[in-house]
Backbone atoms as SQL, in Angstrom:
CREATE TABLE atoms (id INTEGER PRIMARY KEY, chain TEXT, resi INTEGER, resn TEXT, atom TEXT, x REAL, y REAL, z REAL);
INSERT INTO atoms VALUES
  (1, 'A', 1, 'UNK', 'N', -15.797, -76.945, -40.120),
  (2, 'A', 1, 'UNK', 'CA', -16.134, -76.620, -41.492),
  (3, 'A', 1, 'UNK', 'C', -14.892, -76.860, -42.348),
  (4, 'A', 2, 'UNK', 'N', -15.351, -77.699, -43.114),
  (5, 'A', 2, 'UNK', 'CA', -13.804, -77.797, -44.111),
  (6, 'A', 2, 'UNK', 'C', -14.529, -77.277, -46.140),
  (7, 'A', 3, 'UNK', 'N', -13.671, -77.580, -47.025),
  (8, 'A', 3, 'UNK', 'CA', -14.069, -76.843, -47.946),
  (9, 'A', 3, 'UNK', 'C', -14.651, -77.949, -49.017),
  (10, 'A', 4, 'UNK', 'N', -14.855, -79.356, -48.514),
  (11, 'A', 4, 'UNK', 'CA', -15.844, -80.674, -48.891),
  (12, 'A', 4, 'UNK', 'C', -17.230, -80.253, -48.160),
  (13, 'A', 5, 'UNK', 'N', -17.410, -79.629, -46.909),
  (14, 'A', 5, 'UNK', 'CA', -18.658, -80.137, -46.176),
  (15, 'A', 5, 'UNK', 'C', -18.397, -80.311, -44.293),
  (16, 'A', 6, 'UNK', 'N', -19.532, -80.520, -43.463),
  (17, 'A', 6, 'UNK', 'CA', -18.747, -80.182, -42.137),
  (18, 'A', 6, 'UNK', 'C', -18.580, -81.577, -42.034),
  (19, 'A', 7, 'UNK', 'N', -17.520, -81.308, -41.505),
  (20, 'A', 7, 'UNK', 'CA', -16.997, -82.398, -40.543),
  (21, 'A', 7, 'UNK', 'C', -17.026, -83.610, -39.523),
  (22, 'A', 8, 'UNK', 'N', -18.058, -83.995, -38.933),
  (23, 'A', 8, 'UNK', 'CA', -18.824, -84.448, -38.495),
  (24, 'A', 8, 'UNK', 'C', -18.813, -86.018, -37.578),
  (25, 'A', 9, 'UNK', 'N', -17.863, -86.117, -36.339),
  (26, 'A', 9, 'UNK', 'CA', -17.829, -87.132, -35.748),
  (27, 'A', 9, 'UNK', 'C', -18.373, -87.583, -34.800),
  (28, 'A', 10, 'UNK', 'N', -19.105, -89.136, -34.871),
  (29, 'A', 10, 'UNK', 'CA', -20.369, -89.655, -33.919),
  (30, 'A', 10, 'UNK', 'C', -19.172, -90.664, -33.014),
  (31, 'A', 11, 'UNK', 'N', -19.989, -91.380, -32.282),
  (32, 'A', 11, 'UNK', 'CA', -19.894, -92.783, -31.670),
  (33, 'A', 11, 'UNK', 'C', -21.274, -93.512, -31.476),
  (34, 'A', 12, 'UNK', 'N', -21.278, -95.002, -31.520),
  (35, 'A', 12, 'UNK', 'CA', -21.777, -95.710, -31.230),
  (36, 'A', 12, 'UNK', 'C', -21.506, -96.832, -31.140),
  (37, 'A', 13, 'UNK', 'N', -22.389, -98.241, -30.938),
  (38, 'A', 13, 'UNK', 'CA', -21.949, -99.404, -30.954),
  (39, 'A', 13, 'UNK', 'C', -22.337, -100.024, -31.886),
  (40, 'A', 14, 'UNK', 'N', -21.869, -101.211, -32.676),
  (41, 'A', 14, 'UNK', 'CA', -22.602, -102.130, -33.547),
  (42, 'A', 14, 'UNK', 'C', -23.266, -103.252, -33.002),
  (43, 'A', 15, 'UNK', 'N', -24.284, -103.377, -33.723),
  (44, 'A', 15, 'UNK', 'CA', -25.640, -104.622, -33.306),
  (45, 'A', 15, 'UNK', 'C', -24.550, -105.376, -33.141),
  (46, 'A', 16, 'UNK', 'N', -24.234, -105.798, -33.822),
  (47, 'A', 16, 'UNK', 'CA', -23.091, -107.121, -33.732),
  (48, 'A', 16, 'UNK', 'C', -21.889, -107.167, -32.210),
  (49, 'A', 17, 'UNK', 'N', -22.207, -106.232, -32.011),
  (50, 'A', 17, 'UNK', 'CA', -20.724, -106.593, -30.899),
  (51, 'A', 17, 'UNK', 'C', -21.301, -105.158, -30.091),
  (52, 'A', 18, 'UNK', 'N', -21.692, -105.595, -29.057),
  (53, 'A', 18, 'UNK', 'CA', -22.320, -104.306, -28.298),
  (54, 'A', 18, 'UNK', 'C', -21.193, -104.280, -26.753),
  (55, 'A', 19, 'UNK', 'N', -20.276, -105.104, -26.795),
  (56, 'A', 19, 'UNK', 'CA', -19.069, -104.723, -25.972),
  (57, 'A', 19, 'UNK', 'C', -18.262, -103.438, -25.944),
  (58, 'A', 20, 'UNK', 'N', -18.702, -102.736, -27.430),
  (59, 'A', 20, 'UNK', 'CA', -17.505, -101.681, -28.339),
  (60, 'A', 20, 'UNK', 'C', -18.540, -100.599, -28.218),
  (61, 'A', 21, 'UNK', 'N', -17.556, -99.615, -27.963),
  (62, 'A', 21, 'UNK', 'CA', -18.056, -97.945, -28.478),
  (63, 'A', 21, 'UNK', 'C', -16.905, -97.527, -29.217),
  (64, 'A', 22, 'UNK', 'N', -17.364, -97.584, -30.224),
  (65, 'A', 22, 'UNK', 'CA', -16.586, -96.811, -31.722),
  (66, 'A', 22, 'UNK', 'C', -17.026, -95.476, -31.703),
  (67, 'A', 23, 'UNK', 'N', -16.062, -94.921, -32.654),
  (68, 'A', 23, 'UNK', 'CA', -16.345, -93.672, -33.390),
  (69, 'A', 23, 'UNK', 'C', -16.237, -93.422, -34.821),
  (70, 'A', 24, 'UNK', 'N', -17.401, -92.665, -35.259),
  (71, 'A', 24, 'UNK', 'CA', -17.282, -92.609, -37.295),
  (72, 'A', 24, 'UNK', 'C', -17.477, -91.062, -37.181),
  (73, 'A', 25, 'UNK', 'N', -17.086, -91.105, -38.946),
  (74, 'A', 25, 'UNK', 'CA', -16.514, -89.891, -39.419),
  (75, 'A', 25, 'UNK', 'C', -17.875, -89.754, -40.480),
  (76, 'A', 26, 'UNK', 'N', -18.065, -88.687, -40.714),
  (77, 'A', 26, 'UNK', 'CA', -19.204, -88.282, -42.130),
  (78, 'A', 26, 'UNK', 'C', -18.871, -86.273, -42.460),
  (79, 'A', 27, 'UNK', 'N', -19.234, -85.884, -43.428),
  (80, 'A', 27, 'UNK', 'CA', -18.906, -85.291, -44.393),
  (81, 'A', 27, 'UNK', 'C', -20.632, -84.670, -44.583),
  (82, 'A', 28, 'UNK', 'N', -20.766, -83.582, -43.920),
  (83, 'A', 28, 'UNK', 'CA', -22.278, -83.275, -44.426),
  (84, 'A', 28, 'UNK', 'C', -22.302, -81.984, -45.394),
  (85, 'A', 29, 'UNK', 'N', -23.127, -81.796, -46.171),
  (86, 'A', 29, 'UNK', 'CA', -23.176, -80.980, -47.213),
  (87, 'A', 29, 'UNK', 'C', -23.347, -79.198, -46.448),
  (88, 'A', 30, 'UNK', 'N', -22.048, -78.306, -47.126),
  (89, 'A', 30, 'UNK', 'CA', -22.057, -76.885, -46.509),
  (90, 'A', 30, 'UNK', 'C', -23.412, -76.218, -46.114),
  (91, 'A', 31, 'UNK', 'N', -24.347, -76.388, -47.662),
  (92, 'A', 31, 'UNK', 'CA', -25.173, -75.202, -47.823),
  (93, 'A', 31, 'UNK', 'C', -26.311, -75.963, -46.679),
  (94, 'A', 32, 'UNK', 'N', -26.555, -77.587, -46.709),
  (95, 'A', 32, 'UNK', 'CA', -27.691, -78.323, -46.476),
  (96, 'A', 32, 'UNK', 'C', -27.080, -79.694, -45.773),
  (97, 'A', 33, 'UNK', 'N', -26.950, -79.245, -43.903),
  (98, 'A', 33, 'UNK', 'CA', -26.699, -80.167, -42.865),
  (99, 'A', 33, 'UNK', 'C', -27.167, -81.659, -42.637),
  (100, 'A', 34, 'UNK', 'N', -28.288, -81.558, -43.126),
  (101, 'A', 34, 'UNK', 'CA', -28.931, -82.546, -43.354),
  (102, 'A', 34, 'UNK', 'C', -29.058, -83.116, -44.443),
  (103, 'A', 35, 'UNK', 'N', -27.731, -83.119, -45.602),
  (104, 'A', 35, 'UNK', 'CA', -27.525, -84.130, -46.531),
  (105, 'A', 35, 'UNK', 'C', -25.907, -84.724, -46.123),
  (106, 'A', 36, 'UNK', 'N', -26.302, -85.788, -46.001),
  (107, 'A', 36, 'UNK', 'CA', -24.972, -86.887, -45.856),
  (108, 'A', 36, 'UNK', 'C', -24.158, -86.628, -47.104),
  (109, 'A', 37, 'UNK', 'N', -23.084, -86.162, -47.417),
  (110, 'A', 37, 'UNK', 'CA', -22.215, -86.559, -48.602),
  (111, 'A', 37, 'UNK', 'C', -21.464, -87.857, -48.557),
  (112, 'A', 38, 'UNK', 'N', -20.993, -87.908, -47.577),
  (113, 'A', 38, 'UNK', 'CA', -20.049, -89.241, -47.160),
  (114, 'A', 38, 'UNK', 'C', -19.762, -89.448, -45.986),
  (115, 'A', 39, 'UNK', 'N', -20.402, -90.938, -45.730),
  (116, 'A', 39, 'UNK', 'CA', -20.178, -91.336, -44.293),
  (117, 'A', 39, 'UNK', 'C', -19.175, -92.916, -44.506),
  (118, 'A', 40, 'UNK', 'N', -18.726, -93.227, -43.501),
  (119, 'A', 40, 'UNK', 'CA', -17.795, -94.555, -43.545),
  (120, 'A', 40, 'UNK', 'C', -18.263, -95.786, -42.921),
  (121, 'A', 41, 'UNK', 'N', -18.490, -96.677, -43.374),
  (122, 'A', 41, 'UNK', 'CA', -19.111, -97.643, -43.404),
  (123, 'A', 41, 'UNK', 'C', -18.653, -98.582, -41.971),
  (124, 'A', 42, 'UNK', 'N', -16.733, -98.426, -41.610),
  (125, 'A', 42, 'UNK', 'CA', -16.008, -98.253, -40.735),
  (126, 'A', 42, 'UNK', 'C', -15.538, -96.853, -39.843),
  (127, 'A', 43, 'UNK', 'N', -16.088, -97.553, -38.377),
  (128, 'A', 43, 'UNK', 'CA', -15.466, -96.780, -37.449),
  (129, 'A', 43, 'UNK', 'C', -14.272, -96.041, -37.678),
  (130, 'A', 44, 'UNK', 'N', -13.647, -95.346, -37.737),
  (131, 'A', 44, 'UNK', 'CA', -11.799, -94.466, -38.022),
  (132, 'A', 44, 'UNK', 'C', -11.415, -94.656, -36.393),
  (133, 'A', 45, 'UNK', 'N', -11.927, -95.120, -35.114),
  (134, 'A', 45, 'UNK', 'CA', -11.336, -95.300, -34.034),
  (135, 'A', 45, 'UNK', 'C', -12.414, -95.811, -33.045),
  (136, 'A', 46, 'UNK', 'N', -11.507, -97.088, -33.072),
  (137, 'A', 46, 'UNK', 'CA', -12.267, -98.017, -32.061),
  (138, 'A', 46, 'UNK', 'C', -11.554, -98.419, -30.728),
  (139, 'A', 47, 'UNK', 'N', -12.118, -99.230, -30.329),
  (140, 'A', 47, 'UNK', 'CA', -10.915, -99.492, -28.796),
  (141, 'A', 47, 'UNK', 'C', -9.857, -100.491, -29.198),
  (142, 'A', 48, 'UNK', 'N', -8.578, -100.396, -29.426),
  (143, 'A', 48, 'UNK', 'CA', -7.752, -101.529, -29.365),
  (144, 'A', 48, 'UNK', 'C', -6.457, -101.511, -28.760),
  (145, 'A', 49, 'UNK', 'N', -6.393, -100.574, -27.763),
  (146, 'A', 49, 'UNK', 'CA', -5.245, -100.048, -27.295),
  (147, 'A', 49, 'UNK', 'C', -5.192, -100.362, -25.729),
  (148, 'A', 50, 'UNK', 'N', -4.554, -101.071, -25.248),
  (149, 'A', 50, 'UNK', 'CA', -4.713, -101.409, -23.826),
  (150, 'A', 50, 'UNK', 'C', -5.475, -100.250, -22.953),
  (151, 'A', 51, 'UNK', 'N', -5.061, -99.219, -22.874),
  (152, 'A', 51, 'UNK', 'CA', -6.063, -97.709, -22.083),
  (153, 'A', 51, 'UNK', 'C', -7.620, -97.761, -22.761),
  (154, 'A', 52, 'UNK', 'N', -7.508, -97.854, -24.030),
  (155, 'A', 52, 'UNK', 'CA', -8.862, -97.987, -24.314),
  (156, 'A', 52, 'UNK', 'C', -9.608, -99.744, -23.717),
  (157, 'A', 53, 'UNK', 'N', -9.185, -100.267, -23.477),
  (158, 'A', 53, 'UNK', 'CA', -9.851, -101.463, -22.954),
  (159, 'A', 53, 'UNK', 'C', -9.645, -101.856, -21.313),
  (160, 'A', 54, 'UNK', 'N', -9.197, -101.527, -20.345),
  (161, 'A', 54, 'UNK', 'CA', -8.847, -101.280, -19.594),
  (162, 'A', 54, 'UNK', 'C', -9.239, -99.421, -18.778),
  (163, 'A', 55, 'UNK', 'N', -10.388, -99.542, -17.807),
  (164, 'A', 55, 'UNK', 'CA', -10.246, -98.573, -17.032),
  (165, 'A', 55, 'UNK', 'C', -11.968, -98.903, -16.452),
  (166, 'A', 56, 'UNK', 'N', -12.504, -97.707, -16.007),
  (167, 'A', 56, 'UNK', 'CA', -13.864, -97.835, -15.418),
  (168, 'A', 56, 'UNK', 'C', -15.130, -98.268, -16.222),
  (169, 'A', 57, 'UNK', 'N', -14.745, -98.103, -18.053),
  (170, 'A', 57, 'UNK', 'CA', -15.840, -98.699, -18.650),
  (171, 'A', 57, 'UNK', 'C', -15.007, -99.096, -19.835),
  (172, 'A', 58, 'UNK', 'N', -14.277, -100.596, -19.521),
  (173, 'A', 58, 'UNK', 'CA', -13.595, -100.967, -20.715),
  (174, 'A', 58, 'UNK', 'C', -13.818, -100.991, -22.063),
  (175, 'A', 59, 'UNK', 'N', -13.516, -100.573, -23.112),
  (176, 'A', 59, 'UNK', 'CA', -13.823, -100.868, -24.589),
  (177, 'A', 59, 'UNK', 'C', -14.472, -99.937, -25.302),
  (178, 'A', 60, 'UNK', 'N', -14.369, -98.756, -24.437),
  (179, 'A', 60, 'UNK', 'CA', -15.024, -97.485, -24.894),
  (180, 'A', 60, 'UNK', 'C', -14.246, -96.130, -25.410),
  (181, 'A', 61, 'UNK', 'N', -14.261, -95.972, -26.583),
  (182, 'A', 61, 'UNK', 'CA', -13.751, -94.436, -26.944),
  (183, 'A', 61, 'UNK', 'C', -14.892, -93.890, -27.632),
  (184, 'A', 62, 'UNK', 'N', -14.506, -92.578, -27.072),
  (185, 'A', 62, 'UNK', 'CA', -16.010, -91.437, -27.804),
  (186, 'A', 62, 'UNK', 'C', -14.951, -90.267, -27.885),
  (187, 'A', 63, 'UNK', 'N', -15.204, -89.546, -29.323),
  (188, 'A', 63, 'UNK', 'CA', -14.827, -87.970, -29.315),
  (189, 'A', 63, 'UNK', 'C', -15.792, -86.953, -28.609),
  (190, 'A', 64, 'UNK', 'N', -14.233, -86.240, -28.046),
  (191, 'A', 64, 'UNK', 'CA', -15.150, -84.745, -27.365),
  (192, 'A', 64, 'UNK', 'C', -14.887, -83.918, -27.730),
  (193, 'A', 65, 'UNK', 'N', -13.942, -83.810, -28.662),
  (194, 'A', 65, 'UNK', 'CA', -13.497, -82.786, -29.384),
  (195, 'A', 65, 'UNK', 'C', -12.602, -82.884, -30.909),
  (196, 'A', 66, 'UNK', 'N', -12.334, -81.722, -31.728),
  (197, 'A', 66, 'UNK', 'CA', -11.156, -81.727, -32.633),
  (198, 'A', 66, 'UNK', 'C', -10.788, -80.291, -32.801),
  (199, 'A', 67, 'UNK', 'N', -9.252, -80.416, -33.640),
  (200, 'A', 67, 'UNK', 'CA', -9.022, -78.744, -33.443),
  (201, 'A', 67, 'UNK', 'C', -8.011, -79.168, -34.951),
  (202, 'A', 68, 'UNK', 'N', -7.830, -78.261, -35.453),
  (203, 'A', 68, 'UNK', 'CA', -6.808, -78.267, -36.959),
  (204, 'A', 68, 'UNK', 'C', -5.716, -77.270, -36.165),
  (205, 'A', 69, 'UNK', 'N', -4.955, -78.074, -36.475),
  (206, 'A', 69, 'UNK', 'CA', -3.377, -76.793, -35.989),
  (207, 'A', 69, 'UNK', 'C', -2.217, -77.537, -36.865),
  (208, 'A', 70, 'UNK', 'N', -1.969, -76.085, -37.847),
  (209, 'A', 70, 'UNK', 'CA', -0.302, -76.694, -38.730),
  (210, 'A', 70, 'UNK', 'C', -1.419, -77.173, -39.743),
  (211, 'A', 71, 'UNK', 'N', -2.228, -77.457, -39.685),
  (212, 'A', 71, 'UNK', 'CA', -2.733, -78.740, -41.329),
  (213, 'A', 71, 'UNK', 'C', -2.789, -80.166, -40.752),
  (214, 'A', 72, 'UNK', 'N', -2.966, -80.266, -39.439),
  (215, 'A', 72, 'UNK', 'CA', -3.260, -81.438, -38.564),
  (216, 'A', 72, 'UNK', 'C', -4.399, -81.467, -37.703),
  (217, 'A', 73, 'UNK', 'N', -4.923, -82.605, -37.986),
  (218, 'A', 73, 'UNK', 'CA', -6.377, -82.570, -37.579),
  (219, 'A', 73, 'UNK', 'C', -5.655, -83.406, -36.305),
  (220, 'A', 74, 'UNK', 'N', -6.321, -83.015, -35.052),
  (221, 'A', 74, 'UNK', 'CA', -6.541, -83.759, -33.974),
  (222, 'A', 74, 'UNK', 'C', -7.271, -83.659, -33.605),
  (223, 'A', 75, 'UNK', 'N', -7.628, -85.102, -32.994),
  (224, 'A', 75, 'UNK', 'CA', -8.815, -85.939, -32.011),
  (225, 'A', 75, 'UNK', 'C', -8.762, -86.172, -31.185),
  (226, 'A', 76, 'UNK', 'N', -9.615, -85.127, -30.086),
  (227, 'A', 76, 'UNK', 'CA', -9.276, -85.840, -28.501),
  (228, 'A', 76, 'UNK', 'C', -10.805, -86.673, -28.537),
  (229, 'A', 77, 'UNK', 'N', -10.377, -87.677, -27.335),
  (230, 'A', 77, 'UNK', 'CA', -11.345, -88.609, -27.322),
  (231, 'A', 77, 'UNK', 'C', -10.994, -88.951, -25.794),
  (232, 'A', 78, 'UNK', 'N', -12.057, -89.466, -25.233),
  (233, 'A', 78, 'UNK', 'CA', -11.818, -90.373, -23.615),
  (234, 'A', 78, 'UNK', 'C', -11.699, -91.773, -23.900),
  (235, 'A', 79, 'UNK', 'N', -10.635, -93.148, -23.356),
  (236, 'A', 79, 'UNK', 'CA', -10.932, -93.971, -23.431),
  (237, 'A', 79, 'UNK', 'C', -10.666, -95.096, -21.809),
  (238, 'A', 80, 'UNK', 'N', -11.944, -95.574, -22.103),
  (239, 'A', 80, 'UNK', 'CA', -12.387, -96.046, -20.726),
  (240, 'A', 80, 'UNK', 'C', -13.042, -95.695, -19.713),
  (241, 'A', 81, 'UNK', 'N', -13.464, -94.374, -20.361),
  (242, 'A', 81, 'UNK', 'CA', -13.801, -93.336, -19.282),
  (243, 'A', 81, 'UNK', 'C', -12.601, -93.147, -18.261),
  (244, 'A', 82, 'UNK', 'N', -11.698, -93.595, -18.277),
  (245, 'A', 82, 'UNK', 'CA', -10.671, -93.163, -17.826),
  (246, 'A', 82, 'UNK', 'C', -9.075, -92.467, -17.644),
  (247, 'A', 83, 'UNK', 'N', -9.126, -92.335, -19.239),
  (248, 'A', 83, 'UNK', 'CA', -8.014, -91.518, -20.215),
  (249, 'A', 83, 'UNK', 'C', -8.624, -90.469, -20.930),
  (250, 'A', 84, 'UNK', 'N', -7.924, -89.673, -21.095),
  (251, 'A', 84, 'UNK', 'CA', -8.139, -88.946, -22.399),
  (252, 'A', 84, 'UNK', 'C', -6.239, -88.613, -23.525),
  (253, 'A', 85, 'UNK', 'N', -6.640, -89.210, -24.738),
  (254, 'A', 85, 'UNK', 'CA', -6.207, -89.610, -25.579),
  (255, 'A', 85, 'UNK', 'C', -6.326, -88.657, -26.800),
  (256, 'A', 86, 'UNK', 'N', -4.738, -88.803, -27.611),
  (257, 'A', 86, 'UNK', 'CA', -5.762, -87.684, -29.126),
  (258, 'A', 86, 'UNK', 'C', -4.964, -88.845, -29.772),
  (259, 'A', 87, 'UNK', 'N', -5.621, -88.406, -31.164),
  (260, 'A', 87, 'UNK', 'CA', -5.346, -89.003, -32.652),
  (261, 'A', 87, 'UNK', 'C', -5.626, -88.242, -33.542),
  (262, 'A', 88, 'UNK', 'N', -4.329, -88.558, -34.258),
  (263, 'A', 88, 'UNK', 'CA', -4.428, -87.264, -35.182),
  (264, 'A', 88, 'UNK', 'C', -3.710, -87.945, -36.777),
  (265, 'A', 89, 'UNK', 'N', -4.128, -86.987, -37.802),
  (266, 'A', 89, 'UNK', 'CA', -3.672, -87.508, -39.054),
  (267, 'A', 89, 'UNK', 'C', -4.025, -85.724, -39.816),
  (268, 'A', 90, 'UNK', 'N', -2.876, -85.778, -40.912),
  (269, 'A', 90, 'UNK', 'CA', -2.711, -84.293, -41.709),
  (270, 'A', 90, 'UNK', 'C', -4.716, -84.450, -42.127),
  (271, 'A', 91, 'UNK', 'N', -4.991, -83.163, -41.792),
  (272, 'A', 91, 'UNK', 'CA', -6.276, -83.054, -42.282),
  (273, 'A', 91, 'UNK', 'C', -6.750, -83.262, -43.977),
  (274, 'A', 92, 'UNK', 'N', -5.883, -82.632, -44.842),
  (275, 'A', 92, 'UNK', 'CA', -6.066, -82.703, -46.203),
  (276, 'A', 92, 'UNK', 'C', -6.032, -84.618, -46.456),
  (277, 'A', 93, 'UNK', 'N', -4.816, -85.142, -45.908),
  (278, 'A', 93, 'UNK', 'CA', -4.716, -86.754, -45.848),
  (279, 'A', 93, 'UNK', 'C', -6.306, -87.316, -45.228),
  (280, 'A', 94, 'UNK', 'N', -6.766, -86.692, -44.096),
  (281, 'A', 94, 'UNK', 'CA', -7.651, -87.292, -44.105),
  (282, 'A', 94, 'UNK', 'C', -9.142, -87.263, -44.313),
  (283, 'A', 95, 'UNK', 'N', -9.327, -86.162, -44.874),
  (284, 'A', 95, 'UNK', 'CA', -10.638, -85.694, -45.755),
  (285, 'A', 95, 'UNK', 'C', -10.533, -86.467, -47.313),
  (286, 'A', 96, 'UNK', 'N', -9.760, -86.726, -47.557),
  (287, 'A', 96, 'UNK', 'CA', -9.306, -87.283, -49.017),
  (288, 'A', 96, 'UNK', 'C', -9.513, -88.769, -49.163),
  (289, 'A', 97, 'UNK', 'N', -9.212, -89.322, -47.984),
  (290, 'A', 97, 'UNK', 'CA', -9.481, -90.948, -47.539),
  (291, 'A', 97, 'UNK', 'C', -10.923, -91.229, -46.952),
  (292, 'A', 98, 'UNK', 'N', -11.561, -89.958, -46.706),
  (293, 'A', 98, 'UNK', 'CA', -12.849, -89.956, -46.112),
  (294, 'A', 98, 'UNK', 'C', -13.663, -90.369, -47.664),
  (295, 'A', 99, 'UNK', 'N', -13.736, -88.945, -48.024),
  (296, 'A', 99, 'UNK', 'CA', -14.164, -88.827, -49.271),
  (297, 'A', 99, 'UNK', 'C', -14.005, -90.354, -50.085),
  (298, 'A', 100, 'UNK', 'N', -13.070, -90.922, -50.275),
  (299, 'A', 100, 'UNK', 'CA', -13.272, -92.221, -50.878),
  (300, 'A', 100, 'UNK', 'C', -13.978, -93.443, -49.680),
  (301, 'A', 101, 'UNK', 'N', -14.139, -92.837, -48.778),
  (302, 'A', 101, 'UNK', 'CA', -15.029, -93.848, -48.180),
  (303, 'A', 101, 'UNK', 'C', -14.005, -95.274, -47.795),
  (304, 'A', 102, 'UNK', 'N', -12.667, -94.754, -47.432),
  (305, 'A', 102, 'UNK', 'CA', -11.771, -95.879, -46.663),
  (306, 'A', 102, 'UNK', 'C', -11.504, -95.320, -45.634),
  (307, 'A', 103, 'UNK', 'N', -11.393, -96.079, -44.851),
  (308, 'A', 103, 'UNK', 'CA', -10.524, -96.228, -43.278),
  (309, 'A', 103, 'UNK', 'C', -9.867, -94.794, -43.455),
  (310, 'A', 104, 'UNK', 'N', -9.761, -93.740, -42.749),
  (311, 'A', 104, 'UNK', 'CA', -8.502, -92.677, -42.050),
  (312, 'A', 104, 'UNK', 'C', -7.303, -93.089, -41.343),
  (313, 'A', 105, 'UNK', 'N', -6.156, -93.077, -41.530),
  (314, 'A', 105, 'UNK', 'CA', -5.107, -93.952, -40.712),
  (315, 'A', 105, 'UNK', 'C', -5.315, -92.967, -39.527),
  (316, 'A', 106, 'UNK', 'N', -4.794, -93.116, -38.466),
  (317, 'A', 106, 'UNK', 'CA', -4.978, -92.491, -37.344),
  (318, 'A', 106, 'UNK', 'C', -3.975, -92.776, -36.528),
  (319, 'A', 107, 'UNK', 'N', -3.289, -91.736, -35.790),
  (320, 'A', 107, 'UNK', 'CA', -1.850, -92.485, -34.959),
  (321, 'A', 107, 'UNK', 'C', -2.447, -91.953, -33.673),
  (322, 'A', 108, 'UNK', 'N', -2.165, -92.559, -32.454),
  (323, 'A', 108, 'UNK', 'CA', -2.950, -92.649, -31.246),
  (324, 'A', 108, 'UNK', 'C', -1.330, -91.835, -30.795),
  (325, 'A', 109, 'UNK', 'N', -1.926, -91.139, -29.120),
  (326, 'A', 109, 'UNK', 'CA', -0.510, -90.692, -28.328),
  (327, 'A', 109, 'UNK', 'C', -2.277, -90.488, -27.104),
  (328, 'A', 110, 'UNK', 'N', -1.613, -91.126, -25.835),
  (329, 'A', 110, 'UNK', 'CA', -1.851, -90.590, -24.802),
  (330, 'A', 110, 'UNK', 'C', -1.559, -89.394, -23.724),
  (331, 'A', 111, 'UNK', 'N', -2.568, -88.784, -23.615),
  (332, 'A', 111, 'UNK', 'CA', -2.075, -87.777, -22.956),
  (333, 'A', 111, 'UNK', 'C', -1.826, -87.885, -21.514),
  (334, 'A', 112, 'UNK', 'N', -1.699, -87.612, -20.539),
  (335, 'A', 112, 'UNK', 'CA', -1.112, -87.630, -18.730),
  (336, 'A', 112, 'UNK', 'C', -1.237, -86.217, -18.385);
C-alpha cells in the first residue's frame, strides 16, 4: 500500500518474443482494486543479466516478493529458476517514474 494506490507487480511474456518472462509494475486505485490508475507499457525487469539467462529455465525473472526498508523499495525476484536476486530503487523515486508511466531505473545485486 503506498499513498498513490497499491502497488502491484505481475510477470509475463510478450506475444512478440515468448523466449522472455518479464515483470511490470501498475498502481491500482486505494478505495477500488479493480481500477488500474497506472500501468507501464514496459516491463521495469526483464532478463538481461547473465544469471537471469543462464540456469534451469533461461530468460526468466518473476517477483516473489517486495519489502520498503529506509525509503527503499526492494525486489526479490528468481532468475532462471535458479537464483534469487533483488532490485531495488528509493521508493518515492520510483512511484514518481511509475506514475509518469516511464521505465523505473532498477539496480540489480545477486544474492548467494
Amino acid at each position: 500500500k503506498t499513498r498513490y494506490g497499491w502497488l502491484v507487480f505481475y510477470h509475463a511474456i510478450n506475444a512478440q518474443d515468448l523466449t522472455k518472462y518479464r515483470a511490470g509494475a501498475m498502481l491500482l486505485d486505494l478505495n477500488d482494486p479493480t481500477k488500474i490508475l497506472y500501468r507501464l507499457k514496459a516491463p521495469i525487469l526483464e532478463p538481461s543479466e547473465d544469471y537471469e539467462n543462464n540456469g534451469f529455465k533461461a530468460g526468466v525473472v518473476y517477483i516473489t516478493g517486495a519489502v520498503v526498508k529506509e525509503g527503499l523499495l526492494l525486489i526479490y525476484y528468481g532468475a532462471a529458476d535458479s537464483f534469487v536476486s533483488v532490485s531495488y530503487a528509493p521508493l518515492d523515486e520510483f512511484l514518481s517514474v511509475l506514475i509518469q508511466e516511464e521505465k523505473p531505473k532498477l539496480r540489480r545485486g545477486l544474492l548467494k
